[in-house]
C-alpha positions as CSV (number, residue, x, y, z in Angstrom):
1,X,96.7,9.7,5.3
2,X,95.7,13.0,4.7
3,X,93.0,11.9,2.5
4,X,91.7,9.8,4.9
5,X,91.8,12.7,7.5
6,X,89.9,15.3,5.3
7,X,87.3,12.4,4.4
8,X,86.2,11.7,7.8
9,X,86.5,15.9,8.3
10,X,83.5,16.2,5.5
11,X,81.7,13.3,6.9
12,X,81.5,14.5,10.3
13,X,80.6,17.6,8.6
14,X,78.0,16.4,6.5
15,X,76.5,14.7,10.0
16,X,76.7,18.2,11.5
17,X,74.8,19.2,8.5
18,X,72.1,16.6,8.2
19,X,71.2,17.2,12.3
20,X,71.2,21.1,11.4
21,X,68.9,20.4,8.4
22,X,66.1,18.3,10.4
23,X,66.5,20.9,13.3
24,X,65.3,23.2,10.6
25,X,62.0,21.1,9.7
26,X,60.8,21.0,13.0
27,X,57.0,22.4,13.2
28,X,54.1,22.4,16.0
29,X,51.6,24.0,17.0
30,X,50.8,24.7,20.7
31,X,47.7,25.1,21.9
32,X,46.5,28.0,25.0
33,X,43.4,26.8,27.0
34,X,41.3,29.4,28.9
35,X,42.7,29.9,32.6
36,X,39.6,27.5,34.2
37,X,40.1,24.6,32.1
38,X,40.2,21.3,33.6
39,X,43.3,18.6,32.8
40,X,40.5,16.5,31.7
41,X,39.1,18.8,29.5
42,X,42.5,19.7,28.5
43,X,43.0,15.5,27.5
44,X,39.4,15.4,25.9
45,X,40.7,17.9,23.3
46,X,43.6,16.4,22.8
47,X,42.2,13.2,22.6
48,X,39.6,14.3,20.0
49,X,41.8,16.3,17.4
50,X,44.9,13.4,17.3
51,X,43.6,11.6,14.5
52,X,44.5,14.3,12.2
53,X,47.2,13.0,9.4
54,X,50.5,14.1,9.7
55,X,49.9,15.7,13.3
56,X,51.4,14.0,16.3
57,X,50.3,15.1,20.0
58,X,53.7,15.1,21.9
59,X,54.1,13.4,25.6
60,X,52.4,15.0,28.2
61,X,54.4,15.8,31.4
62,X,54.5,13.7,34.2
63,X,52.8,16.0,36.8
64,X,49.7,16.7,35.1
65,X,47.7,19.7,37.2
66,X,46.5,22.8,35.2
67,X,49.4,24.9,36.1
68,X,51.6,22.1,34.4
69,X,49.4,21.4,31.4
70,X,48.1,24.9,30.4
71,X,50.5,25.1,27.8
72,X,51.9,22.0,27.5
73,X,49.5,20.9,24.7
74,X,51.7,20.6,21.6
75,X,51.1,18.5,18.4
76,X,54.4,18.2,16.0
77,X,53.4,19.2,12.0
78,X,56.8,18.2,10.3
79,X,55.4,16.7,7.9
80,X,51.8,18.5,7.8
81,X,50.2,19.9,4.6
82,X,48.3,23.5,4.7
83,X,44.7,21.1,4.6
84,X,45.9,18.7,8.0
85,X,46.6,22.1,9.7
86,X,43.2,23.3,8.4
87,X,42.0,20.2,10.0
88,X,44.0,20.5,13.6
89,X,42.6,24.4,13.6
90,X,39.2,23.6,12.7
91,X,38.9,20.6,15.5
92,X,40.4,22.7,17.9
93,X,37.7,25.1,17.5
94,X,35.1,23.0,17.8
95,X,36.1,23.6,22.2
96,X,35.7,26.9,23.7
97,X,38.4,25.8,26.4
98,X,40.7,26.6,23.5
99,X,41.6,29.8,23.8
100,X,44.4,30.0,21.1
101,X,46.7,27.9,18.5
102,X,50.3,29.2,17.7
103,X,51.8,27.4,14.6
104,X,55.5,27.8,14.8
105,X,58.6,26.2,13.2
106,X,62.4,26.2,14.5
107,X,62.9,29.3,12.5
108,X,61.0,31.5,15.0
109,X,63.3,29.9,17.8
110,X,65.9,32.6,19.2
């Protein structure tokens, strides 16, 4: 019985672990537009630099006016290599509504 006990102790642990671990991978980058920027200009960019491998735009929120989406561009890089990132930043630029690109991961959190 004790056996039993400490083996579903290390597998609950190991659970802990594996939710810790991908909590850890977690990368995006957030883009800042310029203070006059439209939502549909805001939607044009995103629209034109989500075809990028290994970069996925996230959901947009629900109420969609410039105070709401000003920062709420964010495309998740878990799995993105130095070049798709090249690629994101180098669309991005392309708009000069973009006024910024901050690449973080959840080791910058806190």
């Amino acid at each position: 019985m004790a056996a039993a006990a400490l083996a579903l102790t290390l597998a609950g642990g190991a659970a802990g672990c594996a939710k810790f671990d991908a909590a850890l991978g977690q990368q995006w980058a957030t883009v800042s537009f310029k203070p006059d920027t439209s939502v549909a200009t805001l939607l044009k960019v995103r629209s034109a630099c989500s075809h990028i491998p290994n970069v996925r735009a996230e959901a947009l929120p629900k109420k969609r006016t410039p105070e709401t989406m000003m920062y709420s561009l964010t495309y998740r890089t878990d799995h993105a290599s130095t070049a798709n990132l090249a690629q994101l930043q180098q669309c991005l630029q392309k708009y000069s509504s973009v006024q910024g690109i901050t690449f973080q991961d959840s080791g910058d959190s806190g």
